[in-house]
N, C-alpha and C positions, 0 to 999 in steps of 0.2 A: 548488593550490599556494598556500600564506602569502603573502603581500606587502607588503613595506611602501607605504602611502600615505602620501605627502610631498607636500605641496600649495605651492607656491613661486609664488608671485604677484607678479607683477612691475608694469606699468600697469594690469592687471585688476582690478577690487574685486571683490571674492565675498561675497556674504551668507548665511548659514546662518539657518536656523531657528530658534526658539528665543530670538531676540535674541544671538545668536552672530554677531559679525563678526569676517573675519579680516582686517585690514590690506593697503595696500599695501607691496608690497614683504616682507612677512612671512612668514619660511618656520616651518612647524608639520606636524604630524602629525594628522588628523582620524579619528576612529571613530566608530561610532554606538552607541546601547543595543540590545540585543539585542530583540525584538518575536518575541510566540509567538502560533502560529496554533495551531487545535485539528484535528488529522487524525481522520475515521472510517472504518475499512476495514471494510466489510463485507465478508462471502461466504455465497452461497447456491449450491443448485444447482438446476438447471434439468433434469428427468424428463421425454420425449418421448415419447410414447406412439404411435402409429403402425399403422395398419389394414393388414393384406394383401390384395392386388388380390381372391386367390383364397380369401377367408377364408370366405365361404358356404359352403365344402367342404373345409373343412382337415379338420373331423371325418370326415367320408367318405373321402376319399380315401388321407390318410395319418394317420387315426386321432388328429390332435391336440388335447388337451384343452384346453388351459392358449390363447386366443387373445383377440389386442387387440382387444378388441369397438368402440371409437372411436379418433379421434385429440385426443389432451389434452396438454398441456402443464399439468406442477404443477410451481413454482417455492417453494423453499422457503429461510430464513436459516437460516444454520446457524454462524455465529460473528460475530461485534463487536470490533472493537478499537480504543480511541480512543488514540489518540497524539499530540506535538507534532510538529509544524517551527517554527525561526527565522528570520527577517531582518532585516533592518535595519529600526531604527526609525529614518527618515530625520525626524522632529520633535524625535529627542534627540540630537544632534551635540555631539561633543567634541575640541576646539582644543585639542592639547597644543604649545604652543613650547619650547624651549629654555630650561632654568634652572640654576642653581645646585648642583650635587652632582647633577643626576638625569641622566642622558644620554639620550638618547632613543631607548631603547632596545625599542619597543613592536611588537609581533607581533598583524599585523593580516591577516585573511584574506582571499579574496577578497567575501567577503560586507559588507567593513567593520565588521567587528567585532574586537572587542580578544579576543585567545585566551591571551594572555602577556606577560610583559615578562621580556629577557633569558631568552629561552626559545630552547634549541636547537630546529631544526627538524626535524620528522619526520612524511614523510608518510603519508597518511589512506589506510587500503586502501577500495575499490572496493564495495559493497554490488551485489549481481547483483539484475536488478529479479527481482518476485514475477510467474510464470508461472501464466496458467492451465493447467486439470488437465483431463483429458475420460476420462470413463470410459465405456463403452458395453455396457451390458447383461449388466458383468462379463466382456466380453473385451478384450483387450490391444489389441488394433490390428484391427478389421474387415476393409481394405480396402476398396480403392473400384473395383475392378474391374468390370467388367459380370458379371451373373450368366451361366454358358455352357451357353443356352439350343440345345437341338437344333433339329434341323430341322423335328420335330414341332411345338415349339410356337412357329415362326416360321409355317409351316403351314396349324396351327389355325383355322378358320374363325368358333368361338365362344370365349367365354370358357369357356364348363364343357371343350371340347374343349382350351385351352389350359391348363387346371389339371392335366388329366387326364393330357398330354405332361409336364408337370413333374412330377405325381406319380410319374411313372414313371422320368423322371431321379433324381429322388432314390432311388427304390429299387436304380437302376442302382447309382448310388455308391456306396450301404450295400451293395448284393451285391461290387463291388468290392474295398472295404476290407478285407470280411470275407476273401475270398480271398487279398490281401496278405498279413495276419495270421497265415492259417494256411500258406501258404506253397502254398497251391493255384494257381500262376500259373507260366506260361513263363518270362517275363523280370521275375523281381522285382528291386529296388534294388540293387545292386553291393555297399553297405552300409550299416550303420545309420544313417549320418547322410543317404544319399538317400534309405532309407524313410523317416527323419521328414520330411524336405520334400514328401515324394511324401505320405503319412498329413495332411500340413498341408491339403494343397491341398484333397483329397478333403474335409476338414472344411467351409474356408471354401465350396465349390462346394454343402457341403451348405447350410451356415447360408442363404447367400444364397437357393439356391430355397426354402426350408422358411418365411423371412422373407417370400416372398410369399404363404404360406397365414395363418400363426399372426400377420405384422406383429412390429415389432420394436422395443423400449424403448431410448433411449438416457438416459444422465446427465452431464451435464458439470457443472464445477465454474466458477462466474464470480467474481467483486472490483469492487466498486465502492468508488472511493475519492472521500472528501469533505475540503475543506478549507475552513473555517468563520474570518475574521477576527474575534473579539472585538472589539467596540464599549465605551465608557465605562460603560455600562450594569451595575447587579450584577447583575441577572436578565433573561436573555434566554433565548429560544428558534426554536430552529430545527426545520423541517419534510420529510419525505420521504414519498413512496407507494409503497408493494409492493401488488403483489395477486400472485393464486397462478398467476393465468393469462398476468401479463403481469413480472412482477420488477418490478421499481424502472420506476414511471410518473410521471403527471402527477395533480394534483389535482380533476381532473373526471373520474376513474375512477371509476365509482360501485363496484366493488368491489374498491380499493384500500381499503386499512387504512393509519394513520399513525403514522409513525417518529418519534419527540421528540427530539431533542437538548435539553437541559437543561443551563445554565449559570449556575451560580451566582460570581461572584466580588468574591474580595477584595481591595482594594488593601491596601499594604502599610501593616499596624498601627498599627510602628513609627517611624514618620514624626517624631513630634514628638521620642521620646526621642533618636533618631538626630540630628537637630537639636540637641537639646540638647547631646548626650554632646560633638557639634562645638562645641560652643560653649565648652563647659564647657574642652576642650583647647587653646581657641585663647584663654583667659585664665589658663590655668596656660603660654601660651608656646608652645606645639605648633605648628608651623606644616603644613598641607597643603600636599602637590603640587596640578597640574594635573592627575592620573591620577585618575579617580572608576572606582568599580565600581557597580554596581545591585544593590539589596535587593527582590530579586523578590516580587510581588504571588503572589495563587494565584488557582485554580479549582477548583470540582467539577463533573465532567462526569457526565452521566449518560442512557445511550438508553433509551429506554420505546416497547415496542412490544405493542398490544392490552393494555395496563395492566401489564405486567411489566416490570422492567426488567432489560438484555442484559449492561450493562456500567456500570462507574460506576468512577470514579478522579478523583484530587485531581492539581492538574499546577501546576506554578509559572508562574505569567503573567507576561513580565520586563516587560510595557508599563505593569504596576499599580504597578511598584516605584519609588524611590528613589533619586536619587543622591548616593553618599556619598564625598569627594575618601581618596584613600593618604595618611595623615603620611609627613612626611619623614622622620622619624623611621626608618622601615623601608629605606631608602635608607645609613643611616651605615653607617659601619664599614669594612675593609680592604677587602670583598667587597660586590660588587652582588649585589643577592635575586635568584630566580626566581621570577615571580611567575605561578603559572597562573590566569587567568579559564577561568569557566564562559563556551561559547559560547552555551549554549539559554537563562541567567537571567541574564550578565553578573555573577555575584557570583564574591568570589575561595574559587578552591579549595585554591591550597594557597600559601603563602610559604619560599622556603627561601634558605639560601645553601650 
């Protein structure tokens, strides 16, 4: 929700930043410049590879080919995306008081930052966070039931006798199915939708013993998120480690590979003209407000992983920018403006009345 911050000071002195003080007894309105952080969302997935107990005899006993000969994990990137977030730059504060023709009329959120002046309010819907995903070896939902192991191979005195009892379960089940199907069975389902939960189960009872010969792959999907503050610096860089075996590590993984963040930035260009053009208006007469907006600086981002790079984008950096005061001039007339600030660069977007 908006809010207005009104700062009313009474025996208190408050000192701000910046060489910003506000008075005893002086009531004003305070905001700050907007400040961009750099966001990295990676996502990779994570491929489980998995031995069966009874995997010595999967080919013998139920003829399977295709089996997980170790247990491996391979973690792999599989998308990049670099993004912003804002906050307050709490070293660039701004004390708007009470003056002449301007009312004070500023829209400020709770982050303290200026989003408008003379701006109806309306609020911000809800962003649902980002969920991981799990996928398992291409089926929907495994379960996690116990596999339902007969008496035989609770039993079993060896392991090849206890492969031998499952073997023989699973054939049970497929000669089962097979009899549902054709309709060769006393008491079949009442109706279609109890043979498909009755057909369900049969399946997962199969998957589960046949997982103890053949072993079983899973994939899930992971998110690691990063947020990187910009220093004064125009070139900086930042570091991460993935390896295949372990996802995102530490830097004494001797087989980790390394992640670049790459930043290049600029402050803002225009500095001395923007001074000027002020200047030049304040000798033809122009008078400014107290209201400044910011001439955001930039950045180029860019990740580099095993000498390629993932992702690369240019982003406005409001901490590289400018402040530059409203004329009053935009204030005349019958009608107060609406004046919208950018949240994420503090520069104005639109003016109207």
């Amino acid at each position: 929700m908006k809010k207005f911050f009104l700062v009313l000071l009474g025996a208190m002195m408050v000192s701000a930043l910046n060489a910003q003080v506000i008075e005893q007894g002086e009531g004003a309105l305070v905001y700050y410049s907007p400040k961009t952080s750099v966001t990295v969302d990676f996502t990779y997935t994570v491929e489980t590879h998995e031995t069966g107990v009874y995997a010595k005899w999967a080919e013998a006993m139920i003829g399977a080919k295709e089996i997980e000969r170790e247990n491996t994990t391979i973690c792999t990137l599989t998308d990049v995306r670099i993004g912003t977030a804002t906050t307050a730059d709490y070293s660039r504060p701004h004390k708007v008081a009470a003056e002449v023709n301007v009312p004070l009329l500023l829209n400020i959120n709770e982050k303290g930052l200026l989003v408008g002046y003379n701006l109806p309010y309306e609020p911000k819907e809800k962003v649902a966070p980002r969920k991981s995903e799990n996928r398992d070896g291409g089926q929907k939902n495994r379960g996690n039931k116990v596999p339902p192991f007969p008496e035989e191979v609770l039993k079993a005195a060896t392991p090849m006798a206890q492969a031998h009892a499952v073997a023989q379960q699973i054939f049970h089940i497929r000669e089962t199915r097979m009899y549902l199907l054709s309709g060769e069975v006393e008491h079949a389902p009442a109706d279609g939708k109890a043979m498909e939960l009755v057909l369900a189960e049969l399946d997962r009872q199969e998957r589960q013993l046949t997982e103890l010969f053949v072993g079983k792959k899973t994939v899930r999907t992971e998110h690691k998120h990063f947020r990187i503050e910009p220093e004064s610096q125009l070139k900086q860089e930042h570091y991460w480690f993935f390896s295949e075996e372990n996802g995102f590590t530490h830097a004494e993984n001797i087989d980790a590979d390394t992640i670049t963040l790459r930043l290049t930035l600029h402050p803002q260009e225009f500095a001395n003209n923007a001074s000027n053009g002020k200047d030049a208006k304040k000798k033809k007469g122009a008078e400014m407000s107290q209201i400044v907006y910011n001439l955001p600086g930039s950045g180029d981002a860019e990740v580099i992983f095993n000498g390629h790079s993932l992702a690369q984008r240019t982003i406005p950096m409001a901490q590289l920018g400018i402040d530059v005061p409203v004329s009053k001039d935009v204030f005349t007339g019958a009608e107060l403006p609406v004046i919208v600030f950018s949240e994420k660069t503090g520069n104005i977007v639109s003016i109207s009345k």
